[in-house]
VOBA-1610 file (N, C-alpha, C; in pm, whole numbers, padded with zeros to 5 digits, always signed):
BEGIN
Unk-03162+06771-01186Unk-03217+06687-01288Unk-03107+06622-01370Unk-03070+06490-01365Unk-03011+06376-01446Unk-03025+06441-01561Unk-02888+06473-01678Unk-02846+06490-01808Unk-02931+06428-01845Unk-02892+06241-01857Unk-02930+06120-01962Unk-02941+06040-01857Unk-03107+05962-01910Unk-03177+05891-01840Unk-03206+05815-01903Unk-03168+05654-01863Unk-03186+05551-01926Unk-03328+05480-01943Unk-03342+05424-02028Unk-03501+05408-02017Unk-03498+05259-01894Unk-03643+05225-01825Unk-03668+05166-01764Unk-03618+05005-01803Unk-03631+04964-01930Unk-03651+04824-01980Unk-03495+04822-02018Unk-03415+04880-02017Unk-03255+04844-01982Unk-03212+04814-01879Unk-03202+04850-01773Unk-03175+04748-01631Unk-03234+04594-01678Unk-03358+04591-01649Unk-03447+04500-01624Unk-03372+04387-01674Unk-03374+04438-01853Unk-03326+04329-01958Unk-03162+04289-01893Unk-03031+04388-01810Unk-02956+04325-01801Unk-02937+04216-01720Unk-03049+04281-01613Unk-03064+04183-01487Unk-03119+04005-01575Unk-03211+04030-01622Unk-03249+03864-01719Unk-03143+03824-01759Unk-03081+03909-01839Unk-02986+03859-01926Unk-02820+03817-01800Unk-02801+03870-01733Unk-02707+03771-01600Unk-02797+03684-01552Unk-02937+03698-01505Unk-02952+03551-01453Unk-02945+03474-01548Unk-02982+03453-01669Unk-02989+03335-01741Unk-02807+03316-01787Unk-02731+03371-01837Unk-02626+03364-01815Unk-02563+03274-01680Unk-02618+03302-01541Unk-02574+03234-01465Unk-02630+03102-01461Unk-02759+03073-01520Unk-02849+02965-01509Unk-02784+02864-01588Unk-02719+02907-01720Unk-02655+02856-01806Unk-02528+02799-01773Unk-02469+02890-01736Unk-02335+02806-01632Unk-02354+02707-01565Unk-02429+02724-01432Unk-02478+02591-01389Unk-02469+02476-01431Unk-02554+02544-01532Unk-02661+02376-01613Unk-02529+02294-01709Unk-02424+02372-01738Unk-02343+02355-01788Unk-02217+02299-01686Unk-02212+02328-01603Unk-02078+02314-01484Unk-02213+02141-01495Unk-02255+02165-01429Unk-02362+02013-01404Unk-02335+01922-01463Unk-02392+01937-01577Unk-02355+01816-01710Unk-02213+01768-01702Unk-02133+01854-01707Unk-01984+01822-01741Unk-01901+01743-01615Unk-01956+01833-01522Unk-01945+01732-01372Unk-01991+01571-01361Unk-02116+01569-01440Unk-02177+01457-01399Unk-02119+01314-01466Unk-02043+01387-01622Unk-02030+01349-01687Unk-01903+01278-01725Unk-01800+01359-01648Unk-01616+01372-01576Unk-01670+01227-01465Unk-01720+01281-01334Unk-01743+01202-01239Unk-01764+01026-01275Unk-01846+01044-01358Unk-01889+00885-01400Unk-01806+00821-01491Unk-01695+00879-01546Unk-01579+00842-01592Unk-01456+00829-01514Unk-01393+00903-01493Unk-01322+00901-01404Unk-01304+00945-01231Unk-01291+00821-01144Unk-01301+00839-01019Unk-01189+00896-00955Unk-01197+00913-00814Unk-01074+00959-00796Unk-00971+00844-00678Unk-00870+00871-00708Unk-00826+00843-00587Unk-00812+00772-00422Unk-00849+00722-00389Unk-00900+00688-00252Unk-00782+00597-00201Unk-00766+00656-00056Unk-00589+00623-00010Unk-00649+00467+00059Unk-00624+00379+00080Unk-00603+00229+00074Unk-00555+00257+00237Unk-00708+00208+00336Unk-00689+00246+00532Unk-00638+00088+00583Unk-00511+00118+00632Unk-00529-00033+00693Unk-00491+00031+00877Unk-00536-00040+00961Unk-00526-00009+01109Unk-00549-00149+01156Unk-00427-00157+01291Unk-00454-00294+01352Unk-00351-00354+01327Unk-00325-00488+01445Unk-00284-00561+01356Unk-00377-00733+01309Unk-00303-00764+01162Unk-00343-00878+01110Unk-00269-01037+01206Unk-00422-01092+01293Unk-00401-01198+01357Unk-00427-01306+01262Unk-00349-01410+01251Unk-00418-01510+01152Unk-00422-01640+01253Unk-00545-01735+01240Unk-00528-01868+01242Unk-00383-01939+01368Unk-00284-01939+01286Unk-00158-02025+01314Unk-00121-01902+01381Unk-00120-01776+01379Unk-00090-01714+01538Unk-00181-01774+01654Unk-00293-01781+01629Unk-00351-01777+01740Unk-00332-01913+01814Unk-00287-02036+01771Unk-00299-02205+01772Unk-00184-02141+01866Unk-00080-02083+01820Unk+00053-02073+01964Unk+00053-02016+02106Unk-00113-01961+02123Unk-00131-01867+02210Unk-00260-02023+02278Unk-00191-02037+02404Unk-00310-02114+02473Unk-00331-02037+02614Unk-00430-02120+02679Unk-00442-02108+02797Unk-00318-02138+02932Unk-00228-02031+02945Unk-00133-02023+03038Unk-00037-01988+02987Unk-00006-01904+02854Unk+00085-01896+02790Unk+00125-01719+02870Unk+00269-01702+02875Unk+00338-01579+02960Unk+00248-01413+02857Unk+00193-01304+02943Unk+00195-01236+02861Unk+00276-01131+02787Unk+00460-01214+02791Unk+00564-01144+02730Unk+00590-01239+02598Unk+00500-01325+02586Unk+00523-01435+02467Unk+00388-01373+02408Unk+00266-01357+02451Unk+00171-01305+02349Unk+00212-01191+02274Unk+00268-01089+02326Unk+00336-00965+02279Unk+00413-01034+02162Unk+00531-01158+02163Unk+00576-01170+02105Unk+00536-01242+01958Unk+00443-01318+01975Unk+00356-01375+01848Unk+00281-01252+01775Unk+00171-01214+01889Unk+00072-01114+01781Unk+00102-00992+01783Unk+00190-00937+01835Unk+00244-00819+01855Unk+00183-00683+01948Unk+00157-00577+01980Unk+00129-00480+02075Unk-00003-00461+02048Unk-00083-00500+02137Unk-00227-00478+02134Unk-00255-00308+02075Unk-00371-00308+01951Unk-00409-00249+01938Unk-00487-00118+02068Unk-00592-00181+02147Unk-00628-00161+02260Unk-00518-00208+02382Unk-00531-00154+02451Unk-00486-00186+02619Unk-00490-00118+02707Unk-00614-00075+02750Unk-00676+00029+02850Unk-00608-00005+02997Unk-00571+00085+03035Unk-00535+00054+03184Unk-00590+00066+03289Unk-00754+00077+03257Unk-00890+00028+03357Unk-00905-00134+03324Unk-00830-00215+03240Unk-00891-00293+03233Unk-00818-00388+03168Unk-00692-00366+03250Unk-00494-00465+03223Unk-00530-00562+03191Unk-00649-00667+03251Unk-00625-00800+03218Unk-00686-00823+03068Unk-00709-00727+02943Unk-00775-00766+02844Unk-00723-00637+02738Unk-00678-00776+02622Unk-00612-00718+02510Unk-00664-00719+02401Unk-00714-00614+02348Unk-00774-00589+02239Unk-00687-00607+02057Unk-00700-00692+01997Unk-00646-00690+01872Unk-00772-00674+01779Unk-00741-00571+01664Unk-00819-00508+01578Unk-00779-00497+01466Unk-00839-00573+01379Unk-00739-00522+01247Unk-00877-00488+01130Unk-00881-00364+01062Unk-00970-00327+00986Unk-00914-00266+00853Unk-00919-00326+00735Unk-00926-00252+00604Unk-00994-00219+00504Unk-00961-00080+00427Unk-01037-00041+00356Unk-00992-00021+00183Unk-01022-00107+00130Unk-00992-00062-00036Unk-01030-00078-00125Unk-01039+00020-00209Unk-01105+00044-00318Unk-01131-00061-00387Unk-01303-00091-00399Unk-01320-00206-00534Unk-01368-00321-00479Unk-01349-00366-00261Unk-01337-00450-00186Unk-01421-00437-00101Unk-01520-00528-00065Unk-01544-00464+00076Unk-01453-00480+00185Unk-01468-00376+00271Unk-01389-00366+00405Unk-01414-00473+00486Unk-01266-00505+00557Unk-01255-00647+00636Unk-01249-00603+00750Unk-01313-00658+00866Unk-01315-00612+01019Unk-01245-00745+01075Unk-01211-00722+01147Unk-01201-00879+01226Unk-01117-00838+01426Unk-01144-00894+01530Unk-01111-00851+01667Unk-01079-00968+01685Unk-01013-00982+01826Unk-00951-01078+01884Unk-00924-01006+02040Unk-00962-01074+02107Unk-00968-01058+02219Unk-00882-01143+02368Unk-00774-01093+02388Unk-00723-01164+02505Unk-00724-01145+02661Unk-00752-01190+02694Unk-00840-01219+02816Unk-00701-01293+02922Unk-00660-01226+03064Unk-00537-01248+03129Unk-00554-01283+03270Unk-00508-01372+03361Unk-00549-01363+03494Unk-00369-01363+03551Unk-00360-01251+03556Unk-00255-01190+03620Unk-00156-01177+03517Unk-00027-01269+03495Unk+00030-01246+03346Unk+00042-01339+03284Unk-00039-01464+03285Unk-00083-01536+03147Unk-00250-01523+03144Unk-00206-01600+02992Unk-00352-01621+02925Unk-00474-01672+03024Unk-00554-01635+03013Unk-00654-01711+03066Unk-00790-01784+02940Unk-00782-01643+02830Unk-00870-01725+02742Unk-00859-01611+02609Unk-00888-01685+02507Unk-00877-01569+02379Unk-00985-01638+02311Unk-01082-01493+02261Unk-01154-01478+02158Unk-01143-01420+02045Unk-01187-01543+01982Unk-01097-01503+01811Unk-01199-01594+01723Unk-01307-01524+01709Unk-01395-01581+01579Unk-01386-01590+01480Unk-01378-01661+01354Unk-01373-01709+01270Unk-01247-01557+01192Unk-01114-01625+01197Unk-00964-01561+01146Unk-00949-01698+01068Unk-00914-01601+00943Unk-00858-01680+00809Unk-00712-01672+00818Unk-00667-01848+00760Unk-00502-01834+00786Unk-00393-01723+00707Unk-00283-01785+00691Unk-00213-01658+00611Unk-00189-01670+00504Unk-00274-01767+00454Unk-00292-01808+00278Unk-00427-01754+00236Unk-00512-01738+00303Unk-00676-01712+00288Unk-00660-01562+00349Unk-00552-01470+00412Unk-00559-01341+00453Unk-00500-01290+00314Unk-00326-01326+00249Unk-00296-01256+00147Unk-00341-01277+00056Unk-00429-01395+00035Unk-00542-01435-00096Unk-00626-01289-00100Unk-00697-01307+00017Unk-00841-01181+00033Unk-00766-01015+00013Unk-00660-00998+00017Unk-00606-00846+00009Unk-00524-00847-00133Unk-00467-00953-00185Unk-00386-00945-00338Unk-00486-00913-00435Unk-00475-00829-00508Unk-00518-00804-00634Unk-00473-00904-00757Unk-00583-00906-00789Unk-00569-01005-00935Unk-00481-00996-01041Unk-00429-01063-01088Unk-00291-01004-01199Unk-00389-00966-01305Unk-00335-00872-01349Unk-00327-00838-01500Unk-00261-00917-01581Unk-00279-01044-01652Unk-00249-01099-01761Unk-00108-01217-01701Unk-00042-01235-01820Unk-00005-01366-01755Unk+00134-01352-01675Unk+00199-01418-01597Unk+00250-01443-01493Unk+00386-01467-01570Unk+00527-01385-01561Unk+00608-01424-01639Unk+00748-01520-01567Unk+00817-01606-01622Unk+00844-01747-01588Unk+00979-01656-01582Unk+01006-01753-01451Unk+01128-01645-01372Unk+01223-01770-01340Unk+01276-01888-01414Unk+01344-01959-01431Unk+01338-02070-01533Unk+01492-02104-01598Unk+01508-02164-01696Unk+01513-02314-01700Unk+01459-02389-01787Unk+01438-02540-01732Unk+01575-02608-01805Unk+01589-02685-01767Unk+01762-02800-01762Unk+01808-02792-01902Unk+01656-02804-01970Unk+01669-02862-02176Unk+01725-02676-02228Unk+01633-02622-02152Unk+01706-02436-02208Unk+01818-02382-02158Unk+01850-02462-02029Unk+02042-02379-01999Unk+02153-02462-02077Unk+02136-02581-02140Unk+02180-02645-02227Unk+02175-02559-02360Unk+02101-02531-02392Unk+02063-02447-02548Unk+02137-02281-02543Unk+02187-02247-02402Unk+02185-02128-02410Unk+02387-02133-02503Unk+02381-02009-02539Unk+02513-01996-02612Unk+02619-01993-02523Unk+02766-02020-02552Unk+02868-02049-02480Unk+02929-01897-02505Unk+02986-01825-02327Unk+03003-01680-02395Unk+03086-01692-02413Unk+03174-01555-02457Unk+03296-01561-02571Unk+03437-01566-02475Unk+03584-01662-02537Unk+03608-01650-02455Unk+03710-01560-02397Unk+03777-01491-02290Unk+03850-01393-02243Unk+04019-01403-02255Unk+04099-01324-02309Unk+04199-01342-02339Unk+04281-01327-02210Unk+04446-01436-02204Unk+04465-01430-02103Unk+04479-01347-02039Unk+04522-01326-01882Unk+04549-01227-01813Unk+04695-01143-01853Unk+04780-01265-01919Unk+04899-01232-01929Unk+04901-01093-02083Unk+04861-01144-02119Unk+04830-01028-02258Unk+04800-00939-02250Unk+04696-00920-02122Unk+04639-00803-02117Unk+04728-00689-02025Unk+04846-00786-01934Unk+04940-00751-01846Unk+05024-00632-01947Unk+05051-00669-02026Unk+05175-00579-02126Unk+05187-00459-02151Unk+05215-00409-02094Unk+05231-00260-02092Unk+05267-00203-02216Unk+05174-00059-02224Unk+05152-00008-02379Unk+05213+00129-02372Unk+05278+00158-02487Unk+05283+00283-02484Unk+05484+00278-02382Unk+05503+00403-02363Unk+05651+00440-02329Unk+05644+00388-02196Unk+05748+00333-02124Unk+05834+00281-02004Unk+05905+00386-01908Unk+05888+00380-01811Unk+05945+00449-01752Unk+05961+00393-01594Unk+06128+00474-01565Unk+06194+00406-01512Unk+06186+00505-01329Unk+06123+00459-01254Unk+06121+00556-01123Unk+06242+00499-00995Unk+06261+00623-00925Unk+06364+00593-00846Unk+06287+00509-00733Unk+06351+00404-00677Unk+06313+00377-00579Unk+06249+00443-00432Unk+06152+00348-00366Unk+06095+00461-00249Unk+06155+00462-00168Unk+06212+00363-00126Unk+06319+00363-00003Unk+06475+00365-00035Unk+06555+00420+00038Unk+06748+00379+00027Unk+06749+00313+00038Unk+06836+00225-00016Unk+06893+00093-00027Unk+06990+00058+00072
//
């Protein structure tokens, strides 16, 4: 027979008293989460894959052109399955924050080792590609050269004393033996 026996309605009450304790946490982790989250976001790493074909690449690439010169304009096909040599896949896809994501393919098409035909639907040049990926400045643009009327205005610097003055040796003289016999 048990010394000391606790009465029944002590468990019970501790067991309530941790769940609501835990209920409370929750409800509390929740709020503060919800509340963090919608303020500050996090992070997100900026995907680029592919490469970027523009426009004026593609105008240099015709029908019969070598396929050691396409390599050399648009650079190493993304794709290049070797079930299927005569066709070069270019892919270029990015992802960043704030933007929607840009897809765009290009497709070269080979009958033996030139071109035979490239598909390339609607590619923006390379003024309308770094337009669509530059971020907007923050405020104004600062002037990174001086106009004719302000290098005139600027002060004349001071001027340097001769070389010869500065030649003069200070302080004690001294007299060393020669390095070689005479």
């Amino acid at each position: 027979m048990p010394l000391f026996r606790l009465p029944r309605i002590v468990p019970v009450t501790a067991a309530l008293l941790g769940l609501a304790t835990l209920a409370g946490c929750t409800l509390i982790t929740r709020t503060m989460s919800d509340g963090i989250t919608s303020v500050i976001t996090p992070y997100r790493v900026e995907v680029v894959q592919g490469n970027v074909v523009t426009r004026e690449q593609i105008a240099a690439i015709k029908p019969g052109t070598q396929r050691a010169r396409v390599r050399d304009v648009l650079g190493s096909p993304l794709l290049a399955d070797p079930f299927h040599a005569q066709r070069w896949d270019y892919v270029f896809v990015i992802r960043r924050q704030g933007t929607e994501p840009q897809q765009r393919s290009v497709v070269v098409l080979f009958d033996g080792d030139v071109v035979k035909s490239v598909q390339a639907p609607d590619l923006p040049s390379e003024l309308e590609f770094v337009a669509s990926i530059s971020r907007p400045s923050r405020g104004e643009v600062p002037k990174l050269e001086l106009t004719d009327e302000e290098r005139k205005n600027l002060p004349l610097p001071p001027k340097v004393e001769t070389a010869a003055a500065a030649a003069v040796p200070q302080g004690a003289v001294r007299n060393y033996p020669p390095l070689e016999a005479p």
